[in-house]
NUTINU-850894 format. One line per 8 residues: number of its first residue (from 1); their letters; for each residue y negated, x, z of N, C-alpha, C, O. Coordinates in Angstrom, 1 decimal. Each point is the difference from the previous one (the first is absolute). Example, Ala and Ser with C-alpha at 12.3 -4.5 7.8 and 13.67 -1.06 7.14 Angstrom:
BEGIN
1) as) 5.7/13.2/7.8/-1.2/-0.9/0.0/-1.2/0.9/0.0/0.0/1.0/0.7; -1.1/-1.4/-1.4/-1.1/0.9/0.0/-1.1/-0.8/0.8/-1.1/0.5/0.1
END
This chain:
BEGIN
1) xxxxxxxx) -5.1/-35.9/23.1/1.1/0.9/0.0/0.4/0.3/-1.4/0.1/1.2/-0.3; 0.2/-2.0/-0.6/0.0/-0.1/-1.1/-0.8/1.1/-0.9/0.6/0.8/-0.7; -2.1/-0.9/0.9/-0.9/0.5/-0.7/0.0/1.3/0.6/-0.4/0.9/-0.7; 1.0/-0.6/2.0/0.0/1.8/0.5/1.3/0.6/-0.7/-0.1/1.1/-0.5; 1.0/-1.8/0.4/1.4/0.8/-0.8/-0.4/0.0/-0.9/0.2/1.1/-0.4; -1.0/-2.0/-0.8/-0.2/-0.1/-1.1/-1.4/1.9/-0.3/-0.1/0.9/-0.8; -0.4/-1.3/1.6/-0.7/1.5/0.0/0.4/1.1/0.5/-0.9/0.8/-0.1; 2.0/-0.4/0.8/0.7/0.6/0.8/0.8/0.5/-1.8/0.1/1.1/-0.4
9) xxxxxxxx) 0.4/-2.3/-0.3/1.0/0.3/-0.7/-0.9/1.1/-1.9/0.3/0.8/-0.9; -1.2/-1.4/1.1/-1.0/0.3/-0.9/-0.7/1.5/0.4/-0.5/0.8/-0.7; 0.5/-0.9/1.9/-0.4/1.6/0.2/1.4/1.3/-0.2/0.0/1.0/-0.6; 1.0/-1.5/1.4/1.3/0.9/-0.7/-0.3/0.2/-1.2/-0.5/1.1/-0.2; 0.8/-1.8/-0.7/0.1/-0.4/-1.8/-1.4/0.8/-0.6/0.2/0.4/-1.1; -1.5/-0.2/1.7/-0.5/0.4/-0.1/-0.1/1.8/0.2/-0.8/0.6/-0.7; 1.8/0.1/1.6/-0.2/1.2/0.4/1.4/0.3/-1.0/0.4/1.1/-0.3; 0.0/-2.0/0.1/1.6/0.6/-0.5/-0.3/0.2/-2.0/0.7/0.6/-0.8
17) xxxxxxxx) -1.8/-1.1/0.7/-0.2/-0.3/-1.4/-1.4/1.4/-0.3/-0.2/0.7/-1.1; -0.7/-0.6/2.2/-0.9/1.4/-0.1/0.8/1.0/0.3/-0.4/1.1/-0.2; 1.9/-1.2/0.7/0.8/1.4/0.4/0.6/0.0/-1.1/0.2/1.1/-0.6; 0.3/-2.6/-0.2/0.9/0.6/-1.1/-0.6/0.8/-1.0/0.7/0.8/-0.6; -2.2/-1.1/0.2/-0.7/0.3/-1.4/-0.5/0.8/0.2/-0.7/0.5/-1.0; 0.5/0.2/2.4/-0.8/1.5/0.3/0.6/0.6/-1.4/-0.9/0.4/-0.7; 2.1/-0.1/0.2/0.3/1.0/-1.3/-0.2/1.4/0.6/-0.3/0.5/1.1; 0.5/0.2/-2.6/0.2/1.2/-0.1/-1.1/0.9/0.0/-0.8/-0.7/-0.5
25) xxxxxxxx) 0.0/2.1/0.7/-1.0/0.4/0.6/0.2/0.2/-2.2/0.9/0.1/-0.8; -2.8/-0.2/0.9/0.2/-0.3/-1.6/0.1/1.7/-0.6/0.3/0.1/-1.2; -0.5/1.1/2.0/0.7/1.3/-1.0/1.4/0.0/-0.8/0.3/0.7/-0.9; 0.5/-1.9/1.8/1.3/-0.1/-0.5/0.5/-0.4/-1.0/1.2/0.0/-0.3; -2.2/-0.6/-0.6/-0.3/-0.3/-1.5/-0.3/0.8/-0.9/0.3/-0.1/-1.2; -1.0/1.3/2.1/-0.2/1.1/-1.5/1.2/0.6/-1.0/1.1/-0.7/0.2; -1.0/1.3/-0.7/0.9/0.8/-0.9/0.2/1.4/0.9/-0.9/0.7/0.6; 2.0/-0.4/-0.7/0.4/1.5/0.5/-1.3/0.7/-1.0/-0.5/-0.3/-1.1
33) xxxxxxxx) 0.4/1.2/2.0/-1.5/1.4/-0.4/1.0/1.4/0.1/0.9/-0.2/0.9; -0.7/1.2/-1.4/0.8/1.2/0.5/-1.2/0.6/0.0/0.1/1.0/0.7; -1.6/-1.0/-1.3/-0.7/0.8/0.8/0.2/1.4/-1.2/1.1/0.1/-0.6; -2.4/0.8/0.2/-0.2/0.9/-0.6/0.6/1.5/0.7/0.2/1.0/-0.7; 0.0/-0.9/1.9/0.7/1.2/0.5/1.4/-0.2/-0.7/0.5/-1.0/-0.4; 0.2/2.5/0.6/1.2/0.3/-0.7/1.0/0.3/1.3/0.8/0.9/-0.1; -1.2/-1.7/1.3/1.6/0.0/1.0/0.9/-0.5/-0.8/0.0/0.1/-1.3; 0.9/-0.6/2.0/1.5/-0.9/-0.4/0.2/-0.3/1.3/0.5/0.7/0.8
41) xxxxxxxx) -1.0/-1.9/-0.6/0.0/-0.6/1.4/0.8/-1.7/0.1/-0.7/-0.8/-0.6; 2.1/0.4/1.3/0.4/-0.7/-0.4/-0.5/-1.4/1.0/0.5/-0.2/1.1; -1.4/-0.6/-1.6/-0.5/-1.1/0.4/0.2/-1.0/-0.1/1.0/0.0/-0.8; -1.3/-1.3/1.3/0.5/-1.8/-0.5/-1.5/-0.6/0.3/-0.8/0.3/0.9; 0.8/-1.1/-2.2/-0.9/-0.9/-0.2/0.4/-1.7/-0.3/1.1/-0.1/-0.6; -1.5/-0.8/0.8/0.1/-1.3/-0.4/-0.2/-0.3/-0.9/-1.1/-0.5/-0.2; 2.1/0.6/-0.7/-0.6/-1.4/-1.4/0.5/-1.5/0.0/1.1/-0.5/0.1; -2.3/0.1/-0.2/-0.2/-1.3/0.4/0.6/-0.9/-1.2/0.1/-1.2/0.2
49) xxxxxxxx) 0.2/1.8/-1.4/0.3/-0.5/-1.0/2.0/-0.3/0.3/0.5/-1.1/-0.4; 0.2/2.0/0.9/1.3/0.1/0.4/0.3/-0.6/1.9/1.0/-0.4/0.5; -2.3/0.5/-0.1/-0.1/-0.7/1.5/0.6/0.8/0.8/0.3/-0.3/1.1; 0.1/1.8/-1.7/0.8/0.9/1.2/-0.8/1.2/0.0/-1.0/0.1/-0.8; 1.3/1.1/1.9/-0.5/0.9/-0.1/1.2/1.1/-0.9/1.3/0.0/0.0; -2.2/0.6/-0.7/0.7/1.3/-0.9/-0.8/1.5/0.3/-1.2/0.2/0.4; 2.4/0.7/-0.7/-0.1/1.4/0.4/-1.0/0.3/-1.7/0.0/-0.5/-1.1; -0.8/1.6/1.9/-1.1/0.4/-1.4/0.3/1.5/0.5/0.8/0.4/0.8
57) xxxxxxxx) -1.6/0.3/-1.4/-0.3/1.6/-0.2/-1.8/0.2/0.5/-0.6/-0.3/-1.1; 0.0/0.6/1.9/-1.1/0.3/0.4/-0.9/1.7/-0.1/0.1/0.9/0.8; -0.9/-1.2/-1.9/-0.2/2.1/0.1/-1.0/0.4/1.5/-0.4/1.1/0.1; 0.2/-1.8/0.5/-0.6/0.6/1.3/-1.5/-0.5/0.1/-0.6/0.3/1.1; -0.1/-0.9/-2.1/-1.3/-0.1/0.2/-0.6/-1.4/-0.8/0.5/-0.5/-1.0; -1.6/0.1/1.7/0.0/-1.2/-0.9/0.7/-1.2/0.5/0.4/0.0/1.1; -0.3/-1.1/-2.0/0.5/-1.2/-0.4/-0.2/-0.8/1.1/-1.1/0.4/0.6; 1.6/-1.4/0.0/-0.2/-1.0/0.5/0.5/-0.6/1.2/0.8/0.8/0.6
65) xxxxxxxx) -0.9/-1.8/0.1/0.6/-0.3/1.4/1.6/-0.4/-0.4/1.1/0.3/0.6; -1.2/-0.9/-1.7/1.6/-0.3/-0.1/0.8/0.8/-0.1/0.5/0.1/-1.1; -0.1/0.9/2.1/0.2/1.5/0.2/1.2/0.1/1.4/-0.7/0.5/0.9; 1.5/-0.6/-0.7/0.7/0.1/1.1/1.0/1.7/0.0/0.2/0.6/-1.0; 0.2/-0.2/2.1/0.5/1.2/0.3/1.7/-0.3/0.3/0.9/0.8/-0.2; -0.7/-2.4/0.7/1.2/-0.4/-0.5/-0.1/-1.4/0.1/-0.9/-0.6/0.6; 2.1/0.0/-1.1/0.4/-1.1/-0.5/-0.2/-1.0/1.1/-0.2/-1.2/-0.2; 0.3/1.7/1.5/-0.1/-0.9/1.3/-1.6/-0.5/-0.1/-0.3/-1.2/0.4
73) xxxxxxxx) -0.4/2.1/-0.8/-1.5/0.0/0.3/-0.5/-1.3/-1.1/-0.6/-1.0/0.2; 1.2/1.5/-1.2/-0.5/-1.3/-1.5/0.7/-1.1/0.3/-0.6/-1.0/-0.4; 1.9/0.6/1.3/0.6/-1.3/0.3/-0.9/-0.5/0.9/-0.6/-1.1/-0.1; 0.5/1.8/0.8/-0.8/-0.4/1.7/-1.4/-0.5/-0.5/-0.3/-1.2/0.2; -0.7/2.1/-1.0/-1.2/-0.3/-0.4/-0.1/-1.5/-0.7/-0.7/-1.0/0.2; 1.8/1.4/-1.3/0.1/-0.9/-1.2/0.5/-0.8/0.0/0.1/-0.5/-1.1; 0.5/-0.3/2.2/1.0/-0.7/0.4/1.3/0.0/-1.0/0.3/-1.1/-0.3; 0.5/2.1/-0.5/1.4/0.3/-0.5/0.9/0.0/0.8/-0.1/0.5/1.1
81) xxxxx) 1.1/-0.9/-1.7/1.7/0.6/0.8/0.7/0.6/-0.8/1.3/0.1/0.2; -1.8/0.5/-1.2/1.2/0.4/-1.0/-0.9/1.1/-0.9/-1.2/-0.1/-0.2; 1.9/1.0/-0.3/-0.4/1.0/-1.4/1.1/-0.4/-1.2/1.1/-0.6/0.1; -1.6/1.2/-1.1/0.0/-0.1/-1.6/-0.2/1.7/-0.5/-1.1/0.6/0.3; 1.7/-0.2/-0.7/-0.5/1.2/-1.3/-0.4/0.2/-1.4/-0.2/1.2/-0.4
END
């Protein structure tokens, strides 16, 4: 009995520790890109250096996944709760 709780208890500890370190999808590291077109497109990206998502300027073409349409999308992805300017 002993030895089944004891593995019972090591398999929880086990799923709870591959769920915690899954992390962040790794585009969410990059640096904001605004991309060589000349839109003015108002976007959020994660910087990982501040740990929040921030509003950027996007010209329409180009740059990279760390790219969101709004701020729900970069928290939800990136796991944030909060913006910075």
């Amino acid at each position: 009995m002993k030895t089944s709780c004891s593995l019972v208890l090591a398999i929880i500890f086990a799923i709870f520790v591959i769920g915690y370190t899954k992390g962040r999808p790794d585009f969410c590291n990059l640096d904001a890109e605004g991309g060589r077109c000349m839109a003015y497109l108002r976007r959020y990206y994660f910087d990982q250096n501040a740990g929040t998502c921030k509003e950027f300027i996007y010209g329409g073409c180009e740059g990279n996944s760390n790219n969101f349409e709004s701020l729900a999308d970069c928290q939800n992805t990136c796991g944030m709760k909060e913006t910075l300017r």
